[in-house]
C-alpha positions in Angstrom: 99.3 116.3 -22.4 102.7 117.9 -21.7 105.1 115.9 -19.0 105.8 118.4 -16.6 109.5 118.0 -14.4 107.8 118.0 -10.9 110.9 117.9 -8.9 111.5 121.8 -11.0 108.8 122.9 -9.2 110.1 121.6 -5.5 110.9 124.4 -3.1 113.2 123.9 -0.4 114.9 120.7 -1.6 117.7 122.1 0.6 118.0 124.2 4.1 120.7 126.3 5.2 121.1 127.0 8.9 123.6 128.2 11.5 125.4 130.5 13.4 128.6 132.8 12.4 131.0 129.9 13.2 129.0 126.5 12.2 126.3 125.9 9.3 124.3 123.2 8.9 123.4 122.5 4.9 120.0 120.2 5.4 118.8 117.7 2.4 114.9 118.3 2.4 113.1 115.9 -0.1 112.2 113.1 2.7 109.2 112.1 0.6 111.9 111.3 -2.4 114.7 109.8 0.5 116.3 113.3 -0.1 118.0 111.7 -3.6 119.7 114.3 -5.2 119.1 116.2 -8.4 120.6 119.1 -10.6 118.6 121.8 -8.7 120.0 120.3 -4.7 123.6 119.9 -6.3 124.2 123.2 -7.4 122.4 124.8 -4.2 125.2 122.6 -2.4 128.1 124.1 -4.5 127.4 127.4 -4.3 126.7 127.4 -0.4 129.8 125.3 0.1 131.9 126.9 -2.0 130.8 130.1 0.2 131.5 128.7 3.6 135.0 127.0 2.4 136.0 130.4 1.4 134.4 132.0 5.0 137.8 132.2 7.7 135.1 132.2 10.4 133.2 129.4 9.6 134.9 126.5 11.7 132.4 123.4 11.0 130.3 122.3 8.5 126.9 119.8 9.5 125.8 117.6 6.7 122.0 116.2 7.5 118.6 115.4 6.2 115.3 115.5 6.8 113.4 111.6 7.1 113.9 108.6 7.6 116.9 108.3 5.0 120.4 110.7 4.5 120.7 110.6 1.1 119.0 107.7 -1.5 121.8 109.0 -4.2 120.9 110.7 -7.3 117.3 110.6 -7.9 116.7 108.2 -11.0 112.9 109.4 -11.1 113.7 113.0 -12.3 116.5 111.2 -14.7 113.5 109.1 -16.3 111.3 111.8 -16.6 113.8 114.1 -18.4 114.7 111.8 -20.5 111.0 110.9 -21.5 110.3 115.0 -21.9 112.9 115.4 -24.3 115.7 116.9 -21.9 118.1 114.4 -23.0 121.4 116.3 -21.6 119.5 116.2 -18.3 120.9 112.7 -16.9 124.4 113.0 -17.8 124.7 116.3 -16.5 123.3 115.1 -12.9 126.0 112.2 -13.2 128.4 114.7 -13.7 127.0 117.2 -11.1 127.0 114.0 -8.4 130.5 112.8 -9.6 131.7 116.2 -8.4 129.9 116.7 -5.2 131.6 113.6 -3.4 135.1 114.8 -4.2 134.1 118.4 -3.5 132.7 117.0 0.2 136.0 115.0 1.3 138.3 118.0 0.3 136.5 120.6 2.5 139.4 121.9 4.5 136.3 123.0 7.4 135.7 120.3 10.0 132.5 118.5 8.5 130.3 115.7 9.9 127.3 114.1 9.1 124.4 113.9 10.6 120.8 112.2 10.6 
């Protein structure tokens, strides 16, 4: 029997709301405390990238969906990969999450967090 990477298959791990001015970028994997994996990370990038590089986009929301913000990096899909083979799996998500916390603090948009 083949190990399938479940959190691959996850749709919606993160929202994107808002207006013309403010977006909200929503973490939606309550069931897993909305820990992050490759898949979230480079939604995160992309999107924030977009809106840093938007003049009329004033504010930036951070939030999540549950009863927790953000668990960190999720250590279950990291397991799993590793067990299936996927060995470059783990140190690429270490690399992805090392980058998103810089990226975060050097938005030049007003940003806030919210849960």
């Amino acid at each position: 029997m083949a190990l399938t990477l479940s959190f691959l298959r996850e749709t919606n791990q993160v929202l994107f709301a808002g207006n013309s001015c403010v977006k909200e970028v929503i973490l939606n994997r309550p069931q897993k405390l909305n820990s992050l994996n490759h898949e979230m990370i480079n939604q995160m990038k992309k999107r924030l990238t977009l809106y840093e590089n938007d003049p009329s986009i004033k504010l930036i929301i951070l939030k999540a969906n549950g009863k927790a913000f953000c668990a960190g990096g999720d250590v279950i899909s990291v397991i799993t990969s590793s067990i299936a083979g996927h060995w470059t799996y783990p140190r690429k998500l270490l690399q992805e999450t090392t980058y998103i916390g810089p990226f975060d603090s050097n938005l030049q948009k007003a940003s806030g967090v919210s849960h």
